[in-house]
C-alpha beads as a LAMMPS data file, in Angstrom:
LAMMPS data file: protein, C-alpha beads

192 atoms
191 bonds

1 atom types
1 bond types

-500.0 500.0 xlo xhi
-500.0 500.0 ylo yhi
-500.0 500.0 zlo zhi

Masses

1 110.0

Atoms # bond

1 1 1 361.383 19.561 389.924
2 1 1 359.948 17.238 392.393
3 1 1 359.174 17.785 396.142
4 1 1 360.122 15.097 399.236
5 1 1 357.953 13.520 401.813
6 1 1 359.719 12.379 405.005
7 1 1 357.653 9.936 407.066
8 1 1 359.355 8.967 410.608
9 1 1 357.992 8.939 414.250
10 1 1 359.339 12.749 414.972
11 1 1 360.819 15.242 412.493
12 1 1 364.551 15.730 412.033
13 1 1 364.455 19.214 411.455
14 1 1 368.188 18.900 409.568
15 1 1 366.831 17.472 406.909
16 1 1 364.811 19.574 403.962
17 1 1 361.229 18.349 403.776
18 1 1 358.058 19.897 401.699
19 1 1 355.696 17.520 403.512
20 1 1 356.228 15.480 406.727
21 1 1 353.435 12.642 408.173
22 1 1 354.061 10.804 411.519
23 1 1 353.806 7.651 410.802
24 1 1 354.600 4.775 413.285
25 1 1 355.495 2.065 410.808
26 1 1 355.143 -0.776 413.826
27 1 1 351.797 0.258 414.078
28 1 1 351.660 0.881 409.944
29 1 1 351.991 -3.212 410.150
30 1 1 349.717 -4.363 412.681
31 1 1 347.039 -1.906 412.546
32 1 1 344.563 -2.079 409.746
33 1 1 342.625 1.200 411.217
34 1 1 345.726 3.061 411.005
35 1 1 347.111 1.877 408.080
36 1 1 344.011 2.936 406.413
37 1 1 344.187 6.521 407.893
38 1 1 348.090 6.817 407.057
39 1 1 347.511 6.070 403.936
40 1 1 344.781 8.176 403.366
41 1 1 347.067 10.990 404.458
42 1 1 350.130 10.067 402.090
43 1 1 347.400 10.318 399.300
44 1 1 346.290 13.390 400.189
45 1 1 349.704 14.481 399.705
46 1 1 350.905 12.817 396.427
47 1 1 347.532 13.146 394.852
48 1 1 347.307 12.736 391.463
49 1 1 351.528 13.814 391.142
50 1 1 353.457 10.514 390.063
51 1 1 356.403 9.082 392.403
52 1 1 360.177 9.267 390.742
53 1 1 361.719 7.261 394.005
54 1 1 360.783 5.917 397.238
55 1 1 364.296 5.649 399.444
56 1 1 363.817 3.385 402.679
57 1 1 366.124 4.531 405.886
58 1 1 363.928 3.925 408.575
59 1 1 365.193 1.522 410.994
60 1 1 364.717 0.404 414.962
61 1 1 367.920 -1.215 416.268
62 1 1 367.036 -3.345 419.153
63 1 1 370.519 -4.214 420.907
64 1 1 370.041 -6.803 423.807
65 1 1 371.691 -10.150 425.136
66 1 1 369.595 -12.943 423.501
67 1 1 368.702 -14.003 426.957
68 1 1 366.814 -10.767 427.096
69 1 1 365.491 -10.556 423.391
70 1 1 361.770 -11.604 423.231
71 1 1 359.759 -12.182 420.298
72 1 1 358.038 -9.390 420.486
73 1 1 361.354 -7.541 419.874
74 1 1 362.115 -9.557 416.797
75 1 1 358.828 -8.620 415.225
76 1 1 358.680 -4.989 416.144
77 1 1 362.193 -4.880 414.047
78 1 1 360.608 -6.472 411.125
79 1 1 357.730 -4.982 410.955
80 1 1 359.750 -1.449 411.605
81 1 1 362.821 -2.290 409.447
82 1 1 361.280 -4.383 406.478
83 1 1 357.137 -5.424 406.751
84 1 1 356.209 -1.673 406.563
85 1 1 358.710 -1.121 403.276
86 1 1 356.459 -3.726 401.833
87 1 1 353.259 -2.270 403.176
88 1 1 354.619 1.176 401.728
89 1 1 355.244 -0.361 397.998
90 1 1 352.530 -2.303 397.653
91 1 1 350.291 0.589 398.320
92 1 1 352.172 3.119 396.077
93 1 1 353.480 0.889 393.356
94 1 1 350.720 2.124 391.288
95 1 1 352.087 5.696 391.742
96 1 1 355.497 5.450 390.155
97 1 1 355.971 7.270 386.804
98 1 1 357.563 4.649 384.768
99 1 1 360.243 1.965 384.627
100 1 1 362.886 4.716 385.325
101 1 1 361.391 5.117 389.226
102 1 1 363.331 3.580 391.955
103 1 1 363.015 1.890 395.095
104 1 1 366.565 2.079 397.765
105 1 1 366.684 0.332 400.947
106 1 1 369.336 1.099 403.344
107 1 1 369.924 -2.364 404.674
108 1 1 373.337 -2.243 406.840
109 1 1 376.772 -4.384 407.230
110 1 1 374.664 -5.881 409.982
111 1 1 373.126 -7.979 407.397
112 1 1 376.489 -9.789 406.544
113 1 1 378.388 -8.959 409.045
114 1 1 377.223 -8.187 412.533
115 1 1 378.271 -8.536 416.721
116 1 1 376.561 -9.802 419.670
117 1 1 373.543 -8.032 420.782
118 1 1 372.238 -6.995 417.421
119 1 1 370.539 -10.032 416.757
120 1 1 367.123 -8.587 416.071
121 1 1 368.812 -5.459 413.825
122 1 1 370.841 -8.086 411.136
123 1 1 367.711 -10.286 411.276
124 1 1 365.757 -7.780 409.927
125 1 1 368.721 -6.111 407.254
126 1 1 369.092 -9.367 406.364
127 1 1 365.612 -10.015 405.880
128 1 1 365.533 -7.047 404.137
129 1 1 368.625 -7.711 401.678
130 1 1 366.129 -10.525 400.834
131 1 1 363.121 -8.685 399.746
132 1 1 364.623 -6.365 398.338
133 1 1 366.144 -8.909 396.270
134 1 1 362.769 -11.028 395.276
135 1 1 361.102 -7.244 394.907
136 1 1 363.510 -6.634 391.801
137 1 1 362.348 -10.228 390.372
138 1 1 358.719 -9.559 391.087
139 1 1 358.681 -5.498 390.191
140 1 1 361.591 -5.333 387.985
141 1 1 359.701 -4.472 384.636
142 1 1 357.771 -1.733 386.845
143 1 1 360.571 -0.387 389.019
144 1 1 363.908 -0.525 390.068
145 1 1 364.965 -1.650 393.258
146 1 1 368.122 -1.897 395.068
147 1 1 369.376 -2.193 398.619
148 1 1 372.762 -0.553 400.182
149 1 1 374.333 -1.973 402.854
150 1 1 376.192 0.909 404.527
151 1 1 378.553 0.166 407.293
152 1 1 378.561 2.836 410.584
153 1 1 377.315 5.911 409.817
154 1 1 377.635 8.534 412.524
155 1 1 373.781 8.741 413.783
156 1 1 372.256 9.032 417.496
157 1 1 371.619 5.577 416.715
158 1 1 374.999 4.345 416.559
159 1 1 375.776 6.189 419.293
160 1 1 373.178 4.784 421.412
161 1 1 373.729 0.774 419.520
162 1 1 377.391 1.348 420.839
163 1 1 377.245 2.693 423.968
164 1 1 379.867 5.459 424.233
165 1 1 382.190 7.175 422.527
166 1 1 385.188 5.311 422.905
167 1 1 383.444 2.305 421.009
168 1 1 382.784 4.452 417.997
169 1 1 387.291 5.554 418.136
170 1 1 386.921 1.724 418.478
171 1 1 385.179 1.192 415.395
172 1 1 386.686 3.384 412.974
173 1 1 389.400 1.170 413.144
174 1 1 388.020 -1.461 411.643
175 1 1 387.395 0.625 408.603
176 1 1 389.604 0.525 405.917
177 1 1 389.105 4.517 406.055
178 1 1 389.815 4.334 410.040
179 1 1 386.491 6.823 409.365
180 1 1 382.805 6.372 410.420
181 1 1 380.481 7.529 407.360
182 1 1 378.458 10.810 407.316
183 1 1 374.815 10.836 406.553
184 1 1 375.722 13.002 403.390
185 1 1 377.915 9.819 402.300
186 1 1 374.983 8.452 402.006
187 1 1 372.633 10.940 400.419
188 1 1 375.836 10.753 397.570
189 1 1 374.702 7.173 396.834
190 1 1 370.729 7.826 396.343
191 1 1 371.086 10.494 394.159
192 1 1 372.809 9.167 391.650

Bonds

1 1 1 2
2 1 2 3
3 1 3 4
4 1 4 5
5 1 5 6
6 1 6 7
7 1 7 8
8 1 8 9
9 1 9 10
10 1 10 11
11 1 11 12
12 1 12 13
13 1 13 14
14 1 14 15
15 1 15 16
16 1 16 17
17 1 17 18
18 1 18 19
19 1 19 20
20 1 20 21
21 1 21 22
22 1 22 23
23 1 23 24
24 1 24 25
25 1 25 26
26 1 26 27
27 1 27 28
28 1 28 29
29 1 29 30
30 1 30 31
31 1 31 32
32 1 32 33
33 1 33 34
34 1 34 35
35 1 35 36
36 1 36 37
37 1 37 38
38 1 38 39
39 1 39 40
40 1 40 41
41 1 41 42
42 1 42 43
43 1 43 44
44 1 44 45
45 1 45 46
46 1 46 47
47 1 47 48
48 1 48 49
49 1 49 50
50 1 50 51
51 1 51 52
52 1 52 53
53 1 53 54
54 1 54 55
55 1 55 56
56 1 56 57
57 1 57 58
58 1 58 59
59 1 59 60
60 1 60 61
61 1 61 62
62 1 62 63
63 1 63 64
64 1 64 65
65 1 65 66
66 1 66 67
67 1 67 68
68 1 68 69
69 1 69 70
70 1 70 71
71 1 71 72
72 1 72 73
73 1 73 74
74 1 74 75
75 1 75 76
76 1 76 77
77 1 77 78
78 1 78 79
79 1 79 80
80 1 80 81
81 1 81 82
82 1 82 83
83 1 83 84
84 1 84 85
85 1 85 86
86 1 86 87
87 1 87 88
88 1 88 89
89 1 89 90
90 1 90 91
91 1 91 92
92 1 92 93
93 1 93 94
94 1 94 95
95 1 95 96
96 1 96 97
97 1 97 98
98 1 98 99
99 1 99 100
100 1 100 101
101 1 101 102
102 1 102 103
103 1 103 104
104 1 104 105
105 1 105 106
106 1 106 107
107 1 107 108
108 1 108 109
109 1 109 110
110 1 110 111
111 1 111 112
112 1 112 113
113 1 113 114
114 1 114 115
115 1 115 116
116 1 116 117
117 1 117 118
118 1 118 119
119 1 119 120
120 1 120 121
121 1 121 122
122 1 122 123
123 1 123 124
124 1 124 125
125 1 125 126
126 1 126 127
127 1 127 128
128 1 128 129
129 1 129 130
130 1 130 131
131 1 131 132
132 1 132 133
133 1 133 134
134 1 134 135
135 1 135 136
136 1 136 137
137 1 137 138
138 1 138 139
139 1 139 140
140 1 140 141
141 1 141 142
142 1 142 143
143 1 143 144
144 1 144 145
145 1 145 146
146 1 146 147
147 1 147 148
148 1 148 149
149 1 149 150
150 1 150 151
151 1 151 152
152 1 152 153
153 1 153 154
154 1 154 155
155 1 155 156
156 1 156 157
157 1 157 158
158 1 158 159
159 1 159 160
160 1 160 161
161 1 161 162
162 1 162 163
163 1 163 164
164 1 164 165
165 1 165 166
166 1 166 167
167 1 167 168
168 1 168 169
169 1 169 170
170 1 170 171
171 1 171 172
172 1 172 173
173 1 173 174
174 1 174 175
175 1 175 176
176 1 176 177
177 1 177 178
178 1 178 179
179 1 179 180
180 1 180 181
181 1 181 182
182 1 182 183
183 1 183 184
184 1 184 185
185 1 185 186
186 1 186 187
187 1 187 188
188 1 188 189
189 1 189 190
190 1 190 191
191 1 191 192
């Protein structure tokens, strides 16, 4: 018995939601205004209900030459793909039911193993792999906390981080599987 809030720029309308807030989790960073009022919102939804799991899959994959990458890029992935996961549990970790709840971030291969032009996406897995990391040391008698590191998954976004099609018959050979995961791969994994 419990109910799921998605929070993303836009709605996937695939995916089986009892609540949904638009949330810009850039702006959830840099913003105090709007952190304030998102958060306002999330507790307007949880109320006085008690969190079982928060899972983290949001992500921004910035793919550019690193002639082209600014700074600016770099910190709109962390603060997209790792600052707002800490913003998140910092203001919810009071909400979790007991030591059972869990925290899952879907890092990526990138973090380990990566290619040119993602330099800003495995920064930010990577930096990500570490938090999570130092979060289980820090909020592992409250909570636990893991992080997956999925290789491709067969999203818009690896369509668009690749290119075109032919890269992604590319890259399932490099797979032991010669496959390219499925979202519901990886909806097997979080719910254990």
């Amino acid at each position: 018995n419990y109910e799921v809030l998605g929070i993303d720029v836009k709605i996937n309308t695939k995916v089986k939601l009892d609540h949904f807030l638009n949330i810009n989790l850039n702006k959830l960073c840099i913003d105090d205004n709007y952190r304030n009022k998102k958060f306002i919102e999330i507790k307007e939804i949880i109320n006085k209900k008690k969190l079982i799991g928060l899972i983290n899959c949001a992500a921004i994959q910035i793919t550019k030459e690193f002639d082209n990458l600014s700074l600016d890029d770099l910190q709109v992935s962390i603060n997209t793909n790792v600052l707002s996961i800490f913003v998140l549990v910092k203001q919810l970790k009071n909400n979790f039911c007991n030591q059972e709840s869990f925290i899952i971030n879907i890092s990526s291969i990138h973090s380990k193993l990566s290619k040119s032009k993602f330099l800003a996406y495995s920064f930010s897995k990577s930096a990500l792999d570490g938090m999570s990391k130092a979060m289980a040391i820090e909020l592992g008698d409250k909570l636990n906390i893991v992080s997956i590191s999925p290789a491709a998954i067969d999203t818009k976004m690896l369509l668009d981080g690749l290119g075109n099609k032919k890269l992604v018959e590319k890259v399932k050979n490099f797979h032991p599987t010669k496959t390219i995961g499925h979202p519901d791969d990886i909806v097997k994994i979080v719910t254990f």
